[in-house]
C-alpha positions as CSV (number, residue, x, y, z in Angstrom):
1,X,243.5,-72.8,-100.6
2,X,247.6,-72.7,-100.4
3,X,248.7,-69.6,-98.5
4,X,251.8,-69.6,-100.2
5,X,252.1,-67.3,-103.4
6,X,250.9,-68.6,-106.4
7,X,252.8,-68.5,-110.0
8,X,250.5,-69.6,-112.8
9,X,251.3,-69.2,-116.3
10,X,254.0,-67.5,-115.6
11,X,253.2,-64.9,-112.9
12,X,254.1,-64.5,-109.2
13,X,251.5,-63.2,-106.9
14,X,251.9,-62.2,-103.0
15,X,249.6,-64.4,-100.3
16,X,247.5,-60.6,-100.0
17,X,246.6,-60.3,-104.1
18,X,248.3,-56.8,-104.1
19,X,251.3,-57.6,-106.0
20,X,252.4,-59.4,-109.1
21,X,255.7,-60.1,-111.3
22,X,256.6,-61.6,-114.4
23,X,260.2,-62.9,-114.1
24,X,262.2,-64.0,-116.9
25,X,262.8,-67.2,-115.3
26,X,262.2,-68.9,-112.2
27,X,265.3,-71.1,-110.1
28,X,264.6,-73.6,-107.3
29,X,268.2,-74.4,-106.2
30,X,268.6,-77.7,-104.4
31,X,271.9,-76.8,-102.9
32,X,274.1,-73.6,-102.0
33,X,276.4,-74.2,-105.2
34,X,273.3,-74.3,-107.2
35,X,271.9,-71.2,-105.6
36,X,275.9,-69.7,-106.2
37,X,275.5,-71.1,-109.5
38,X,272.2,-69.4,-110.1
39,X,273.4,-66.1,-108.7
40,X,276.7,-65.8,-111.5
41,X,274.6,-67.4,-114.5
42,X,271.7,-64.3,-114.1
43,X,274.5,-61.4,-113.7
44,X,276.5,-62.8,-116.6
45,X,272.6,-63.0,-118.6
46,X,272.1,-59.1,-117.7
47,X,269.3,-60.3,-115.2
48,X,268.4,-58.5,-111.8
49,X,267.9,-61.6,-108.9
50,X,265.2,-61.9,-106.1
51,X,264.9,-64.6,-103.9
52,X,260.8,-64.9,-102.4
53,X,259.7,-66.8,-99.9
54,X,256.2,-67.6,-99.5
55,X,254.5,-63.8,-100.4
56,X,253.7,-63.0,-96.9
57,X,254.7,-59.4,-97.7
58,X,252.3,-56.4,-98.8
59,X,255.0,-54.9,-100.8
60,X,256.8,-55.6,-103.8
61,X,260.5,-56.1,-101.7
62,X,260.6,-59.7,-103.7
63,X,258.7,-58.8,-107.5
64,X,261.1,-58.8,-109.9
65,X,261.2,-59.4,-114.0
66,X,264.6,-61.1,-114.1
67,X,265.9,-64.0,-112.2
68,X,263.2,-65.0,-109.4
69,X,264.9,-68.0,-106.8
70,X,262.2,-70.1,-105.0
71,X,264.0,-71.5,-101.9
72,X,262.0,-74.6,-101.2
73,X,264.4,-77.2,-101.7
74,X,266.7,-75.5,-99.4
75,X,264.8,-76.7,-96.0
76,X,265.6,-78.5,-92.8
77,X,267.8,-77.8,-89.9
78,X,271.4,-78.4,-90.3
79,X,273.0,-78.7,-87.5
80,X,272.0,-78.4,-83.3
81,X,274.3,-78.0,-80.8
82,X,273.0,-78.2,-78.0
83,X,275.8,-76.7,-76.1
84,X,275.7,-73.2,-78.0
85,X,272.4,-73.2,-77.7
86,X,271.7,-72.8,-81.4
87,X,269.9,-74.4,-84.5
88,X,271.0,-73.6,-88.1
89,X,268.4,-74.2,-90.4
90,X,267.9,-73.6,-94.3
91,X,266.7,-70.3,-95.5
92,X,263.4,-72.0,-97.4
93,X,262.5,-73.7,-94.2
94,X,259.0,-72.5,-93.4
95,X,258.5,-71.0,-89.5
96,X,255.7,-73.5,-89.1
97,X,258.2,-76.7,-89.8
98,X,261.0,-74.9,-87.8
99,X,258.3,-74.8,-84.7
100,X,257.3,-78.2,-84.7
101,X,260.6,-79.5,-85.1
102,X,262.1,-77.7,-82.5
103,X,259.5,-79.1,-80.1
104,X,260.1,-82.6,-80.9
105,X,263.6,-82.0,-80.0
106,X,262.1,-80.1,-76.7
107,X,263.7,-76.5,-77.9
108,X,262.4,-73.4,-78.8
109,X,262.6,-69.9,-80.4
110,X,261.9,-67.4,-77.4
111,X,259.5,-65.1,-79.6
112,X,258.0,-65.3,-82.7
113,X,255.2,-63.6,-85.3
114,X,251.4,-64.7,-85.0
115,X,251.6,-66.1,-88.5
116,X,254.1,-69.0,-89.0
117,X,253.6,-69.6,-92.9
118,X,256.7,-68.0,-94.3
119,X,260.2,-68.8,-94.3
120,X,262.6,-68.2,-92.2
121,X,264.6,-65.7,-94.3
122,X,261.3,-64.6,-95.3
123,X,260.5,-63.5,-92.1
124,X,263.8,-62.2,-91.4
125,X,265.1,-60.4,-94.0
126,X,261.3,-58.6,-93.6
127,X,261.9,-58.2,-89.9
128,X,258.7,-59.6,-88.8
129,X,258.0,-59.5,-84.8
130,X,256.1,-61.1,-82.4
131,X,255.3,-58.9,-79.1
132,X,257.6,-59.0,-76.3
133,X,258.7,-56.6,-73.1
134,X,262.4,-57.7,-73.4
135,X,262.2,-60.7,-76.5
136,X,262.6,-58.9,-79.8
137,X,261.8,-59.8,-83.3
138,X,263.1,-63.2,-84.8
139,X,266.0,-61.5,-86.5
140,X,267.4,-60.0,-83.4
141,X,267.9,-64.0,-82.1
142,X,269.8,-64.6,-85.0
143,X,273.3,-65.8,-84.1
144,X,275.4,-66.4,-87.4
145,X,273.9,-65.8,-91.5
146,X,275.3,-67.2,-94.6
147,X,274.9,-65.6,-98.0
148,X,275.2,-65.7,-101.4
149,X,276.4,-62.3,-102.4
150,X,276.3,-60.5,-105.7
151,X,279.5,-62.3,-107.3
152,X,278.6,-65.7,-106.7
153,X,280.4,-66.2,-103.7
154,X,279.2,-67.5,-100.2
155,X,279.7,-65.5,-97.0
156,X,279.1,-66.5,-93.4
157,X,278.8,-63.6,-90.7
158,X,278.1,-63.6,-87.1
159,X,278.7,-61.2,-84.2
160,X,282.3,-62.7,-83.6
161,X,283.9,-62.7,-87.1
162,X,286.1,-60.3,-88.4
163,X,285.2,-56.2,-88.6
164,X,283.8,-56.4,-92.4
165,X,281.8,-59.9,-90.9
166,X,280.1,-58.1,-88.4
167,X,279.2,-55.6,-90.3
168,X,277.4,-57.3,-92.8
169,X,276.2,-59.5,-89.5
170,X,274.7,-55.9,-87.9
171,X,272.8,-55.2,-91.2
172,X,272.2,-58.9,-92.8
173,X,270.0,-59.7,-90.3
174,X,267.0,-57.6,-91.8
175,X,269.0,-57.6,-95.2
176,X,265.2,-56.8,-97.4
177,X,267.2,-58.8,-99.8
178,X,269.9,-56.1,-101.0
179,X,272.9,-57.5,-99.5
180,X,272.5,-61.6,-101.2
181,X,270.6,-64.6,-100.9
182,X,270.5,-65.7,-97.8
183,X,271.3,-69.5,-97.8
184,X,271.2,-70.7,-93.9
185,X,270.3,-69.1,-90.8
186,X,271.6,-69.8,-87.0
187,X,269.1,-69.2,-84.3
188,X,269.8,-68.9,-80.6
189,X,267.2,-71.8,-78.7
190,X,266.2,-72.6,-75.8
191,X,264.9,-75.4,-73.6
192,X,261.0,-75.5,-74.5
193,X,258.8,-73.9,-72.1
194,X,254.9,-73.4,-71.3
195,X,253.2,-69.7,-71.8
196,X,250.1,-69.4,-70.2
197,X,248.1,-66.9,-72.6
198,X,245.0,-64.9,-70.9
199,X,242.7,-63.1,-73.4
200,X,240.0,-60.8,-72.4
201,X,237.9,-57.9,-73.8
202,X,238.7,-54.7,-72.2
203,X,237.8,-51.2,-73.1
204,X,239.7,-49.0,-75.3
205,X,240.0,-46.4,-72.9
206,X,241.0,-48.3,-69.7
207,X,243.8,-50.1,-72.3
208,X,245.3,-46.8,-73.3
209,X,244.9,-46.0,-69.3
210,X,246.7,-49.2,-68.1
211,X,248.7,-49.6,-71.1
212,X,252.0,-49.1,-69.1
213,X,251.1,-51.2,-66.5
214,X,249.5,-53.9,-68.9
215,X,253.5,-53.2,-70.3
216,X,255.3,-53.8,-67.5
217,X,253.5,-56.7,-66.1
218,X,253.1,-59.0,-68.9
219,X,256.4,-60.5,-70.9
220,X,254.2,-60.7,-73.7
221,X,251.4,-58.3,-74.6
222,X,249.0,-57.0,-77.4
223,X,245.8,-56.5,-77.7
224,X,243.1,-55.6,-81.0
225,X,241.0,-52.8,-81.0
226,X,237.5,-52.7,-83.2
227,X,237.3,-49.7,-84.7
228,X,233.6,-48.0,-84.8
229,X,233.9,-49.4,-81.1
230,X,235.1,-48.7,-78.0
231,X,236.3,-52.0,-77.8
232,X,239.5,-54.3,-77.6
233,X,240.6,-58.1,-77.4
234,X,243.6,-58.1,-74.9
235,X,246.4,-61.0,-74.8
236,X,248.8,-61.3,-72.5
237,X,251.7,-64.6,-72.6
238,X,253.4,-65.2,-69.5
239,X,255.7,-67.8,-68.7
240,X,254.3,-70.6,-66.8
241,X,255.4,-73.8,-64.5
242,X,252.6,-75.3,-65.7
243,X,251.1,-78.1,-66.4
244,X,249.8,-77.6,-70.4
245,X,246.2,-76.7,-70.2
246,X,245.8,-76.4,-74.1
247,X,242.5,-75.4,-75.6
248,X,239.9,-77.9,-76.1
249,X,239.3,-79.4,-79.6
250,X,235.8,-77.8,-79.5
251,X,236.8,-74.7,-78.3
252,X,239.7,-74.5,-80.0
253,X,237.7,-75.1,-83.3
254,X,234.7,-72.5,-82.2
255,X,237.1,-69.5,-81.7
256,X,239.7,-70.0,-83.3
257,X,238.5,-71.1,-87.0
258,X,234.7,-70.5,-87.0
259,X,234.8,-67.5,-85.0
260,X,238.1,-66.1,-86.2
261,X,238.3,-67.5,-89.3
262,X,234.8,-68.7,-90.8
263,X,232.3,-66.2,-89.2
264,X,235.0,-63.2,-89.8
265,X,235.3,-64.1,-93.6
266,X,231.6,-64.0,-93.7
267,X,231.7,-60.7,-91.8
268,X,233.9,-59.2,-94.4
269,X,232.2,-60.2,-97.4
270,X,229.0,-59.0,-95.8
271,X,231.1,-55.5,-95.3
272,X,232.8,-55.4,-98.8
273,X,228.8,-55.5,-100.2
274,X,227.4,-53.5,-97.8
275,X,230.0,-50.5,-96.0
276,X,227.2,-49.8,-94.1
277,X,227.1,-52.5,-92.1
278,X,230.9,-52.6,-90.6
279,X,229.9,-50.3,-87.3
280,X,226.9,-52.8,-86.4
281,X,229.6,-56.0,-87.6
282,X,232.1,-54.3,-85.8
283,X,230.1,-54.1,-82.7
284,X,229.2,-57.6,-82.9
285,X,232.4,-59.5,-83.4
286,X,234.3,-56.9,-80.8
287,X,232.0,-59.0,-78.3
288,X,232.4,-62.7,-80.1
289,X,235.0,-64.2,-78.4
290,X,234.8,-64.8,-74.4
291,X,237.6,-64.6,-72.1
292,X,240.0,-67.6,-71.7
293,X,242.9,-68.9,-70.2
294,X,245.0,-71.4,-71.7
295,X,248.7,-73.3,-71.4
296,X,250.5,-74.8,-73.7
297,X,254.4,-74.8,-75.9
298,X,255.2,-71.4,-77.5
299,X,254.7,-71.6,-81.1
300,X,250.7,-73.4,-80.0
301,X,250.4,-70.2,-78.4
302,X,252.2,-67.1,-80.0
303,X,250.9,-67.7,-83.5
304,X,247.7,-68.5,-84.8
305,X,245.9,-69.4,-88.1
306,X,245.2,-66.9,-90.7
307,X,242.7,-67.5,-93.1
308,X,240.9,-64.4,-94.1
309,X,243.4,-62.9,-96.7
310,X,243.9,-59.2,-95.9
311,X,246.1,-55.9,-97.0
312,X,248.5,-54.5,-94.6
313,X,249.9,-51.4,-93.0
314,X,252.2,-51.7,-89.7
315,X,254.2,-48.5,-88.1
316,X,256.8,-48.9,-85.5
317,X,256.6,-45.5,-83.2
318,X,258.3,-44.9,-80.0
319,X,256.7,-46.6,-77.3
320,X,256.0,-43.8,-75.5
321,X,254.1,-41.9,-78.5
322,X,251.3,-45.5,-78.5
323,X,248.8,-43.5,-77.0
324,X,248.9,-40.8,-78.4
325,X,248.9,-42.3,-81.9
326,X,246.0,-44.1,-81.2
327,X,243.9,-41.6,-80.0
328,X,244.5,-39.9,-83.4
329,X,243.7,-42.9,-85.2
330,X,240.2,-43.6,-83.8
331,X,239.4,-39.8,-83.7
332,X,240.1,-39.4,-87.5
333,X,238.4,-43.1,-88.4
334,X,235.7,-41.6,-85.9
335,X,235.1,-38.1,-88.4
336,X,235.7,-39.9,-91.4
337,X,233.6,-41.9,-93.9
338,X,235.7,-44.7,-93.7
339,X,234.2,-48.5,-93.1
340,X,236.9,-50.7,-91.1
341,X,235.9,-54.0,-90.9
342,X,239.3,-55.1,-89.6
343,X,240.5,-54.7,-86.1
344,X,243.8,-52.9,-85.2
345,X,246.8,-54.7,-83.9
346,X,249.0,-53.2,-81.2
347,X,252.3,-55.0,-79.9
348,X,255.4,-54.1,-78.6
349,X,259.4,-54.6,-78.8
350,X,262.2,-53.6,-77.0
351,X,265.4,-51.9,-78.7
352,X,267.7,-53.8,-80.9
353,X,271.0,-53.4,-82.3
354,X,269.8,-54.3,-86.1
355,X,270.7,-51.5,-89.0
356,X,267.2,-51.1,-90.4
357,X,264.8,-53.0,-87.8
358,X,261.7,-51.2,-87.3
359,X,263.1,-51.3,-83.0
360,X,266.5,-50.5,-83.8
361,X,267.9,-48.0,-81.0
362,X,264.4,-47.3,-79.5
363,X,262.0,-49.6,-77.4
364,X,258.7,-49.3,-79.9
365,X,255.3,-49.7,-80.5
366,X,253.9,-51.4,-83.3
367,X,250.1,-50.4,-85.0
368,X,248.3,-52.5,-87.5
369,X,246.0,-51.7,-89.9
370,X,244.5,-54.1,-92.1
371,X,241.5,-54.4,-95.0
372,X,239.7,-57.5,-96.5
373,X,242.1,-58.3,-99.6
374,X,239.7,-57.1,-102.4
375,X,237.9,-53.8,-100.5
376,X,239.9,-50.6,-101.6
377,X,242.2,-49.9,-98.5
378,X,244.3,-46.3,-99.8
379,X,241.9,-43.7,-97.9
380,X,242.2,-45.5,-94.9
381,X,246.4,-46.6,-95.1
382,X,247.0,-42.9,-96.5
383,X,245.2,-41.1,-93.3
384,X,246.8,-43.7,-90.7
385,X,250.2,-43.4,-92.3
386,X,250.0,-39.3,-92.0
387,X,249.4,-39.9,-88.2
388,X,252.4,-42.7,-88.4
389,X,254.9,-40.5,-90.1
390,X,253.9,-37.6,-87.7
391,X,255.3,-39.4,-84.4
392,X,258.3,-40.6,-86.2
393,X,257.1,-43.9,-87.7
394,X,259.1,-46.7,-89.4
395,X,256.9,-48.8,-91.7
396,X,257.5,-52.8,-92.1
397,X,259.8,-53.4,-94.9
398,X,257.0,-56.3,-95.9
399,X,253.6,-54.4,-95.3
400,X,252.0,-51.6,-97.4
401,X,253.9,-48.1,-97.1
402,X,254.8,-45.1,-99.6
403,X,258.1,-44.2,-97.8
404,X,261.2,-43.9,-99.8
405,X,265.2,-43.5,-99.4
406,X,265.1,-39.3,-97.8
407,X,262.5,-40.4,-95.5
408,X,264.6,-43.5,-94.2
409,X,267.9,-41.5,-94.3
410,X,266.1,-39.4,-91.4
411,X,264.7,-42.4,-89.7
412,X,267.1,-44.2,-89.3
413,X,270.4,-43.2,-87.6
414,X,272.5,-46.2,-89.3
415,X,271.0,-45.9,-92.7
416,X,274.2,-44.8,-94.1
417,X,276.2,-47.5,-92.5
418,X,273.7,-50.1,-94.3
419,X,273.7,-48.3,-97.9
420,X,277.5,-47.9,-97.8
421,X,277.7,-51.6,-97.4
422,X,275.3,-52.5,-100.3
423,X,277.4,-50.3,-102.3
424,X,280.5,-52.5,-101.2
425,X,278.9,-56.2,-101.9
426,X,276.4,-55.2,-104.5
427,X,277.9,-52.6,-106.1
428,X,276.1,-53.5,-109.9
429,X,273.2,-53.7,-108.3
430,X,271.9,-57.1,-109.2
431,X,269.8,-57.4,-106.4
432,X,268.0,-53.9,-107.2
433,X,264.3,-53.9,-108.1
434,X,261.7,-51.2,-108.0
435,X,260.7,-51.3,-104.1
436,X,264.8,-51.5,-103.0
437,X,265.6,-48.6,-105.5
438,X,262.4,-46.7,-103.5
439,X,263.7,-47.0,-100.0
440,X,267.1,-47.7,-100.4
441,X,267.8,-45.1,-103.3
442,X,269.4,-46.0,-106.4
């Protein structure tokens, strides 16, 4: 099965079967001009434009019915200069290629997600995260953007560019698509080094306990808590001298695709026939995978395959309000009716300078909560996001909220500064759709 969208006769659908468009007509560009090109023939045709990169998001930030641009002919790294430090790569170039070509050419992003199928201004523009004490999300070790903006022309910001540049450069970064079409994106790099990861099942109590500790201590941590148990998976990545330890073949294959993937699928099925059966599941597959240590290069050990397809809700809340939040999740899952099959996610990020990232001018805490694509998930995302919303929450621009544009406006202190700029390079709107009129305002 592809994990990228699909579009059959016609119709886009997101990787999490939530979401579908119709658009007019679809564009793969094979050059910037032709993307420029694209961009002026669709406003002069009356036609909105999104660019989508492989449907990794929840929402509908890319559905549109007029122009949709499909980036996959824009891929590869351009340039790498070894003595900046940087790699600029094309905006259709999936995370996954970007890894393993780094690595060959012994560099590497310092964080990243746990899914590596999208593209990079995908994932960007989205502002997906990894977990990190002081690395942020991928967007906040961008160095320099280029885009196409709404009248066809091509722009390249940075942090050193004139005061309009870095402007765009402050907000670009996690653009959700209303500023242009991104075109190419320069990363900082660095040499490639070995994380040693340790998992282990820990109580839910004694995490929310230690969790500052567990914080402090660990440049990397997160950890997955079973609801209808109280019990978690813990991870923590730390930098090591090494040498690479990698996971066996066999034990690789065992945990990571029968257990995780194979046996879990099952599992949900199982739960999507029979609710009833979660708690006992639950209690079972919190206990499923052992403790282990492993080292190996970053991207082998930050991300990880994903093949149950899910539905997604993430909050970013002040770090400091984690606890708390969670204790109000499990208590209302414990009272409630609800059947959660999947476990909750919990990672961290330190502040970051970026208009509308989730971390933008406070250290944060993210929560995840997920359901088997195909199981009705609105009790359970409405509850969660009323305990979200209560400590101050800001939802992922690419996973499964109701907020809109007076809720942002309070949110987030430089939401002015990044709607006043879409007024000045999109002022027609042609990047609008339904979701950007929603939490942008029209």
């Amino acid at each position: 099965m592809s994990t990228t969208a699909s579009a059959k006769n016609g119709t886009w659908r997101n990787w999490g079967g939530n979401v579908a468009a119709r658009p007019a007509r679809q564009v793969e560009p094979a050059s910037v001009d032709e993307l420029a090109a694209a961009v002026r023939k669709a406003a002069e045709d009356g036609l909105k434009v999104k660019a989508v990169g492989t449907g990794h998001s929840f929402t509908s930030i890319a559905a549109t019915d007029g122009v949709l641009i499909r980036p996959q002919l824009l891929t590869g790294i351009r340039d790498i200069d070894r003595n900046a430090m940087t790699v600029t790569v094309e905006a259709g170039t999936p995370l996954k290629r970007l890894n393993a070509a780094l690595a060959r050419e012994g560099l590497s992003l310092t964080n990243m997600g746990d899914i590596m199928e999208q593209t990079v201004s995908g994932a960007t523009s989205t502002g997906t995260h990894g977990t990190g004490r002081e690395s942020a999300s991928i967007a906040a070790q961008i160095k320099a953007l280029e885009l196409v903006t709404a009248d066809g022309s091509v722009l390249t910001c940075s942090e050193k560019g004139t005061e309009e540049e870095r402007a765009v450069f402050a907000a670009a970064r996690i653009g959700l698509g209303a500023l242009g079409v991104v075109t190419a994106i320069t990363f900082a790099v660095e040499p490639l080094f070995l994380l040693t990861a340790r998992e282990e099942p820990m109580s839910f109590e004694r995490v929310l306990a230690e969790f500052d500790q567990l914080w402090a201590e660990n440049e990397h941590f997160e950890f997955y808590w079973f609801p209808h148990t109280g019990n978690t998976n813990t991870k923590r990545n730390n930098r090591s001298a090494g040498p690479e330890q990698p996971v066996g073949q066999l034990a690789g294959w065992f945990e990571d695709e029968f257990l995780s993937n194979g046996v879990f699928q099952v599992a949900q099925w199982v739960g999507r026939a029979a609710p009833a059966t979660i708690p006992g599941i639950a209690r079972v597959s919190s206990k499923a995978l052992s403790a282990r240590t492993y080292t190996d290069i970053p991207y082998k050990v930050f991300t990880s395959p994903r093949r149950v397809r899910f539905v997604e809700m993430e909050y970013a809340v002040p770090r400091a309000a984690l606890t708390e939040t969670l204790r109000e999740l499990k208590a209302m899952i414990d009272r409630s009716d609800l059947r959660i099959s999947f476990p909750v996610e919990v990672r961290t990020a330190p502040a970051d300078d970026i208009t509308l990232s989730t971390a933008s001018g406070r250290d944060s805490a993210y929560i995840a909560v997920h359901m088997f694509r195909g199981t009705p998930y609105q009790a359970y995302f409405t509850a969660a996001e009323r305990i979200f919303t209560a400590h101050e929450g800001r939802p992922h621009w690419g996973k499964v909220h109701t907020r809109d544009a007076e809720y942002f406006a309070e949110a987030y202190p430089r939401f002015g500064e990044f709607t006043a700029l879409r007024d000045r390079l999109d002022p027609e709107r042609l990047f609008q759709n339904d979701y950007l009129r929603r939490v942008l305002g029209a």
